[in-house]
C-alpha positions as YAML, in Angstrom:
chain: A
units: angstrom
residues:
- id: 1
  name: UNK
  ca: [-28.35, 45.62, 63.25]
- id: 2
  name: UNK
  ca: [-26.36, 48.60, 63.10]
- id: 3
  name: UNK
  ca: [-26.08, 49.87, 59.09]
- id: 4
  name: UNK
  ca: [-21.84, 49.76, 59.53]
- id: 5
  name: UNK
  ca: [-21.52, 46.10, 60.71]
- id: 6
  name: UNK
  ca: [-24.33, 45.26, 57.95]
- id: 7
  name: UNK
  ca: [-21.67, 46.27, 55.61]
- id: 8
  name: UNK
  ca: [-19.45, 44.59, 57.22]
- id: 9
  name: UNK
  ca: [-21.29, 41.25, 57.41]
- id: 10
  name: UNK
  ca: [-22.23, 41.43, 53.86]
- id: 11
  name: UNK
  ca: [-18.95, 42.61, 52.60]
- id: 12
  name: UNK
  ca: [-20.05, 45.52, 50.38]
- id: 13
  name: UNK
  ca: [-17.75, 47.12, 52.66]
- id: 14
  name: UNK
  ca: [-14.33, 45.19, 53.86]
- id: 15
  name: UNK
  ca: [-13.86, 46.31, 57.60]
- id: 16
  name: UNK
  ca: [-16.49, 47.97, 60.46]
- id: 17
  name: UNK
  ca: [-14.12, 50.61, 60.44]
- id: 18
  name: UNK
  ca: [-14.01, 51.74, 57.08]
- id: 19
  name: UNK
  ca: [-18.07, 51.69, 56.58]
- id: 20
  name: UNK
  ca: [-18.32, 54.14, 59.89]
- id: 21
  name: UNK
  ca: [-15.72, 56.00, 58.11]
- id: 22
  name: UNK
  ca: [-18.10, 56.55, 55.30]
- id: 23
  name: UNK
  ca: [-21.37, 56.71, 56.84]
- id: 24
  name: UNK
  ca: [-19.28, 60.17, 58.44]
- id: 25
  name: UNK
  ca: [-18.38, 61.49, 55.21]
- id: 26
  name: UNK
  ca: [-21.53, 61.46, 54.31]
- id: 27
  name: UNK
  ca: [-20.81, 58.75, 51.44]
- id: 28
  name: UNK
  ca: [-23.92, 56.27, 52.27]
- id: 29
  name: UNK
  ca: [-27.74, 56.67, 52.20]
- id: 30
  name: UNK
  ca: [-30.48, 54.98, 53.02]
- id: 31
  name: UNK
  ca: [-34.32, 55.65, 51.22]
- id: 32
  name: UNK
  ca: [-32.58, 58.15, 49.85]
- id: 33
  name: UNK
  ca: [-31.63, 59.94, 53.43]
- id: 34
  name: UNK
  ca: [-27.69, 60.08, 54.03]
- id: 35
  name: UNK
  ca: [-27.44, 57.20, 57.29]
- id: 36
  name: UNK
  ca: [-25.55, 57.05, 60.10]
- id: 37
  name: UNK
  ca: [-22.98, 54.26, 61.13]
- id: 38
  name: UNK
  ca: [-25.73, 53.67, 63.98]
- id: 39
  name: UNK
  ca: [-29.07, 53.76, 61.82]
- id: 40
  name: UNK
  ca: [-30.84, 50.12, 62.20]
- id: 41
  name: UNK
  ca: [-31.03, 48.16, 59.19]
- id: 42
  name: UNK
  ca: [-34.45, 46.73, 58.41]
- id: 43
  name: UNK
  ca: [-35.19, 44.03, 55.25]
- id: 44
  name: UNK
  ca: [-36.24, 46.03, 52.46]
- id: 45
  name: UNK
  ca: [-34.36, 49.25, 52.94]
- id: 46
  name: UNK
  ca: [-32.59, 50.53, 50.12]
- id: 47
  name: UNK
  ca: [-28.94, 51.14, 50.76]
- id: 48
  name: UNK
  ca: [-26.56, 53.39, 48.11]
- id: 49
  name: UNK
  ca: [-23.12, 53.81, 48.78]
- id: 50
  name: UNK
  ca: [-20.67, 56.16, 46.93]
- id: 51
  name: UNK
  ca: [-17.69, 55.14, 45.66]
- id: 52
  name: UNK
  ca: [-15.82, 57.86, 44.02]
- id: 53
  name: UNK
  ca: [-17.71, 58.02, 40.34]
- id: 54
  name: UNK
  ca: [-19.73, 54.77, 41.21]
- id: 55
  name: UNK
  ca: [-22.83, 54.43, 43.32]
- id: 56
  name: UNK
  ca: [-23.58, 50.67, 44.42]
- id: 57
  name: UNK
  ca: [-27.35, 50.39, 45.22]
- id: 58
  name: UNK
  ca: [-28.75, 47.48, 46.81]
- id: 59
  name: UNK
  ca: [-31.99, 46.11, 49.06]
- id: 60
  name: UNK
  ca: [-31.88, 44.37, 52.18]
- id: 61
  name: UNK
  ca: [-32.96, 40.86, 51.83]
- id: 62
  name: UNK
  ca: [-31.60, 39.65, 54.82]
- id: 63
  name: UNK
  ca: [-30.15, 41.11, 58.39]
- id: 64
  name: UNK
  ca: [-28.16, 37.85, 59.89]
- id: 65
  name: UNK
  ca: [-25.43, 38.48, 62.48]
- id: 66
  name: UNK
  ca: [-22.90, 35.89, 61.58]
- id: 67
  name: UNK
  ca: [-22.61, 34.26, 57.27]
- id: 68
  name: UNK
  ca: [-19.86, 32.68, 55.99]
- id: 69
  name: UNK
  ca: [-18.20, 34.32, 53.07]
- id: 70
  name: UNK
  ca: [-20.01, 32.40, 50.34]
- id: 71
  name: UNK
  ca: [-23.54, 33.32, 51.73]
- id: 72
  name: UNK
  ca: [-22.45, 36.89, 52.31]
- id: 73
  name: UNK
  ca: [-24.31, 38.14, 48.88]
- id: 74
  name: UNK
  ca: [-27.57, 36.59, 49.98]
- id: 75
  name: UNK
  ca: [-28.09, 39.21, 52.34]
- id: 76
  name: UNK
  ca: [-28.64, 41.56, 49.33]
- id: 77
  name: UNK
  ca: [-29.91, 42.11, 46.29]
- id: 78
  name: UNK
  ca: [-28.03, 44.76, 43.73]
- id: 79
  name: UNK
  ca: [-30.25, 47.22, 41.97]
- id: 80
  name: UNK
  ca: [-27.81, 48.85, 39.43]
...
């Protein structure tokens, strides 16, 4: 799955839009390499995004293409 919809689909990120916003400003890694909106998401990557001051860092547990909203934070785990 492409790295912006799984931000999408897990809601660290609130729209598709937004997270291929900031995978071009340069605001999200992955194993420690900034990503691309079209890098493939693999279970057990290590994703950080940059928020400002704040860094959220979290591992892949999951890649589904469809959750409801309560299952959403199953797809990762949060490191920080």
């Amino acid at each position: 799955m492409r790295l912006d919809k799984y931000l999408k689909v897990s809601r660290l990120i609130k729209r598709r839009t937004v997270a291929n916003d900031a995978c071009d400003a340069q605001h999200i890694s992955v194993n420690g390499k900034i990503a691309k909106a079209s890098y493939d998401v693999k279970e057990g990557d290590i994703i950080e995004i940059t928020f400002g001051e704040k860094t959220l860092k979290v591992r892949v547990i999951n890649v589904k293409e469809h959750v409801n909203k309560n299952e959403a934070a199953e797809l990762y785990e949060a490191l920080n």
